[in-house]
N, C-alpha and C positions, 0 to 999 in steps of 0.2 A: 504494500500500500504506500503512495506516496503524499505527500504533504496538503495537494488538492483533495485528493480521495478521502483522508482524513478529516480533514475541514469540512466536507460537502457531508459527511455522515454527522458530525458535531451538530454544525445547524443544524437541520435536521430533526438531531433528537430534539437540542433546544426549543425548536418550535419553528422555525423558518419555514413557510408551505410555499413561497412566493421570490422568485427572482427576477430581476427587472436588469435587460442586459445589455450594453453596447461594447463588445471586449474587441481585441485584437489579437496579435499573434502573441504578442510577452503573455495571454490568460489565455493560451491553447487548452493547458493543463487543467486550468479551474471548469472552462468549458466541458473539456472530456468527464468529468467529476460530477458536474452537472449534471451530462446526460446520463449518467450511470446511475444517479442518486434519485428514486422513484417518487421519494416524501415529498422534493420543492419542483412546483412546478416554474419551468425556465422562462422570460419571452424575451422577447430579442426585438430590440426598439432600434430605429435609424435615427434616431439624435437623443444625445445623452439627456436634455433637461426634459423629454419626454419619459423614459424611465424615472427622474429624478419625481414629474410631477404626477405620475403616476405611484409611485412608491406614498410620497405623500398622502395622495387621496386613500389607497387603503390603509395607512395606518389608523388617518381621523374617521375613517368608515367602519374598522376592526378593535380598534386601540393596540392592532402589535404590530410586530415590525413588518417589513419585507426587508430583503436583501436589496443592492443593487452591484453589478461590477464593469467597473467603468478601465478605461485603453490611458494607462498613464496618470501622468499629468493633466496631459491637452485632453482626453477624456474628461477626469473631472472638473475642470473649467466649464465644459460644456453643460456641464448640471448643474452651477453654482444658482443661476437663477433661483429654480425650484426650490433646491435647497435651502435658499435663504426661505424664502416662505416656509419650507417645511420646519426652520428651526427655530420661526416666528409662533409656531402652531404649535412649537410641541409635540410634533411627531416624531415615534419614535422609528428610525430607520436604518440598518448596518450596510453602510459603506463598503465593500470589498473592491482596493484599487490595485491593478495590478503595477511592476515599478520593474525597471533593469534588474538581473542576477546583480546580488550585493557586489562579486569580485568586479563586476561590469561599471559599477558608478564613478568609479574614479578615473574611466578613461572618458567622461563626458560625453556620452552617444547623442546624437539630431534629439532624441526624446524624453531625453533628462530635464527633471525640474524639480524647484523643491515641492513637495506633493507636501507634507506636514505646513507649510507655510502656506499652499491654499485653501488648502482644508481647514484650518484654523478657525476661519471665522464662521463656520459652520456647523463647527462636530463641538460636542461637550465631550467627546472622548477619543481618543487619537492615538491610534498605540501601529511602529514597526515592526513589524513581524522578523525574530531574529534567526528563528532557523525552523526548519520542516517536522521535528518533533515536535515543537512546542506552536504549530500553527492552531492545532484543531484548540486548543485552550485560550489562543489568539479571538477564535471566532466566538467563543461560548463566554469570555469578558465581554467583548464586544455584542451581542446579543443582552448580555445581563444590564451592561451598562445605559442600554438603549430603553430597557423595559425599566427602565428605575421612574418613578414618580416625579413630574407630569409628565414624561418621555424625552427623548433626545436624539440629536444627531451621533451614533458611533460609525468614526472611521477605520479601518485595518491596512497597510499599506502591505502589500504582499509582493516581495521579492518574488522573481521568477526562478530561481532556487530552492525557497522554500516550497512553491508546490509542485517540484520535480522530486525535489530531494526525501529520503527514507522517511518514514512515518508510520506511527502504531494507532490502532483506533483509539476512539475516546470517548466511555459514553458520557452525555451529556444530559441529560434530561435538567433542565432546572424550573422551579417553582414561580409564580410570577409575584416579583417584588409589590410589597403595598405599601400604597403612601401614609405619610407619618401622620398619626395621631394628634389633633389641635390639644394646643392646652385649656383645661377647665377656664383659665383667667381669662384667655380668648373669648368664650363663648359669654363670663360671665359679663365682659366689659360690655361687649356686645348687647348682652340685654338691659344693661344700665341706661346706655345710649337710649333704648329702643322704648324703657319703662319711662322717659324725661319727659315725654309729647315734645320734642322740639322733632322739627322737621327732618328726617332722616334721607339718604338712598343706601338702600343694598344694591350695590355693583355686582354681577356676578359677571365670571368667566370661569372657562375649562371645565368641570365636571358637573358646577351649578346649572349650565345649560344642556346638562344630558336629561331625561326624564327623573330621575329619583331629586335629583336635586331642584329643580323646579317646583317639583311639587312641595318640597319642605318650604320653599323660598315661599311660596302661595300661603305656608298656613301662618309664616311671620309676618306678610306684608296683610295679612284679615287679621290677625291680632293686634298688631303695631299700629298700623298706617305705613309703613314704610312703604316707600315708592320702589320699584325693582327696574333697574337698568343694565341694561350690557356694554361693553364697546361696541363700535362702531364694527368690526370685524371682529369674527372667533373662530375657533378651528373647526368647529361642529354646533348646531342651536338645534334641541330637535324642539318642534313645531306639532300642535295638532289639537284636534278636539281634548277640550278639559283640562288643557294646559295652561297658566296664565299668562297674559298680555307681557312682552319684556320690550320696552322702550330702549333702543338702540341712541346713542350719542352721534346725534351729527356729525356729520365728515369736518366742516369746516367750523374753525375755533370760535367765531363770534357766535355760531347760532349753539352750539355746544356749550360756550358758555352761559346764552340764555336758558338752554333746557336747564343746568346745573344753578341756576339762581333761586335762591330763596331757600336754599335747603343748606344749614349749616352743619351736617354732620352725614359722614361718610363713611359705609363699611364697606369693604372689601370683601368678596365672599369667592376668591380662585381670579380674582382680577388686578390690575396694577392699576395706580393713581392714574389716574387719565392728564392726559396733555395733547397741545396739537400737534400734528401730522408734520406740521413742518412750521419752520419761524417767515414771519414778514415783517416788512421794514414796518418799526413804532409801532410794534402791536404784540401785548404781551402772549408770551406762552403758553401759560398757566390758563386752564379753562375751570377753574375752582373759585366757588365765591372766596374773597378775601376773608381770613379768620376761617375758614372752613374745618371741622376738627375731622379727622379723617384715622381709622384705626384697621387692624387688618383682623378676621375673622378667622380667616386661613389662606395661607399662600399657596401660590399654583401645586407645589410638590407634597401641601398636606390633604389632609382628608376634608377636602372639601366637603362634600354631602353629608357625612358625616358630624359637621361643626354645622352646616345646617338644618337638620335634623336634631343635634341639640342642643341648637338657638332654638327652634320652635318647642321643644318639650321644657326649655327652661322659662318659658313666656307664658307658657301653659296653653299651645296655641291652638288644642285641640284637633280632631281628626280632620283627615285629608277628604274635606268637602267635595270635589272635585269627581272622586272614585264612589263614595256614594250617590252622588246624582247620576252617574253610568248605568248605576247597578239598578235606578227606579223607572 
């Protein structure tokens, strides 16, 4: 078994069903690996930011990864587009870049670049692949790293040595990481704010706009008053009968700041402080009334729904209104 073969069975166990492909000849190897390997299925895309934006959309469609394996450098250049959006979202997605045989870099070949340097701004995780034994636990970091709470970009640079070179299986199977636990103080500031009657918004993003977390958001904003808002863009919103209304923040900063006027206190529930999109001459950036008191509930990487779920049972905000009028 050689270093590809070992890798393609790693994922695999891991969980990889999905690879999204634009390789060339330095990922002959990983190719052959590929089609040997029955669990991921392979497709084979003509421009790289089309796998990148394709990867993207199944992870915020599944919440887990897929693969991708891109031709070099000048390969993943071609993906950076998507990727930046995908790293904007939060998706999580592994990277596999193929690079020159290690003894090959130092004679500077037409397709040498530094790959960790464009990758950079992309990946939260980034690891060289230093020899053909130790690829397949290359790939199964890199898979764990990616499923870590709220998701991420992992990179893996893979010498073409490493997936020629000797290698023993490895199995893999791993558990899927959960995000961290809010603290009681969180939730209970939270309800302090919410018990005041002063004018509140719960901002949600990331897990708040999946169903479970909506629906908590609905039983704090019927007990509160709080008003429920999103940003402007989010990775995923689901939508549908008996779900409640979420008011999105205008694109541009004057009218966003109007929506945001008259409410002096702010909670975060998987969302960041809001600002605008971009700066203009003599006009502030900041779309937050002044004095605005602003606290975070739970940040993207914790348990979102969870801290909303119990904000509403510390409010005492009763059942999910919502799912009984279904059921009548």
């Amino acid at each position: 078994m050689n270093g590809a073969q070992s890798l393609m069975k790693a994922l695999a166990d891991a969980g990889i069903r999905l690879c999204l492909t634009n390789p060339g000849t330095t990922e002959i190897h990983l190719v052959a690996a590929l089609a040997a390997e029955p669990r991921i299925r392979t497709v084979l895309g003509l421009f790289e930011g089309v796998c990148s934006g394709a990867a993207d959309g199944f992870a915020r469609m599944t919440g887990r990864p897929a693969a991708t394996l891109f031709h070099l450098g000048p390969g993943l250049g071609n993906a950076l587009a998507n990727l930046h959006n995908a790293r904007r979202a939060r998706s999580p997605i592994v990277n596999l870049i193929g690079d020159h045989a290690r003894y090959h870099r130092e004679n500077d070949p037409p397709l040498a670049s530094d790959i960790a340097a464009m990758a950079a701004p992309v990946t939260g995780w980034l690891r060289d692949a230093a020899s053909a034994a130790g690829l397949a636990q290359d790939g199964v970091a890199a898979v764990q790293a990616a499923m870590q709470p709220p998701g991420q970009i992992a990179s893996l640079v893979i010498p073409a040595d490493c997936a020629w070179g000797e290698a023993s299986p490895l199995s893999a199977a791993i558990p899927a990481p959960e995000p961290l636990p809010v603290a009681d103080r969180a939730v209970d500031e939270a309800a302090r704010l919410l018990r005041s009657g002063v004018p509140t918004i719960l901002l949600l993003g990331g897990a708040a706009l999946r169903e479970p977390g909506l629906r908590a958001a609905a039983r704090i904003a019927r007990q509160s008053g709080a008003v429920l808002m999103s940003h402007t863009f989010d990775a995923r919103f689901t939508r549908g009968a008996g779900l409640p209304e979420i008011r999105r923040l205008p694109y541009f900063p004057e009218r966003a700041r109007k929506r945001l006027s008259g409410y002096p206190q702010l909670i975060l529930a998987g969302a960041l402080a809001p600002t605008a999109f971009f700066a203009y001459p003599d006009r502030p950036v900041n779309v937050l009334p002044e004095g605005c008191r602003q606290i975070t509930l739970a940040a993207p990487h914790e348990d979102i729904t969870g801290a909303l779920q119990a904000l509403a049972e510390a409010l005492n905000a009763g059942p999910d209104l919502s799912r009984q009028n279904s059921k009548t």
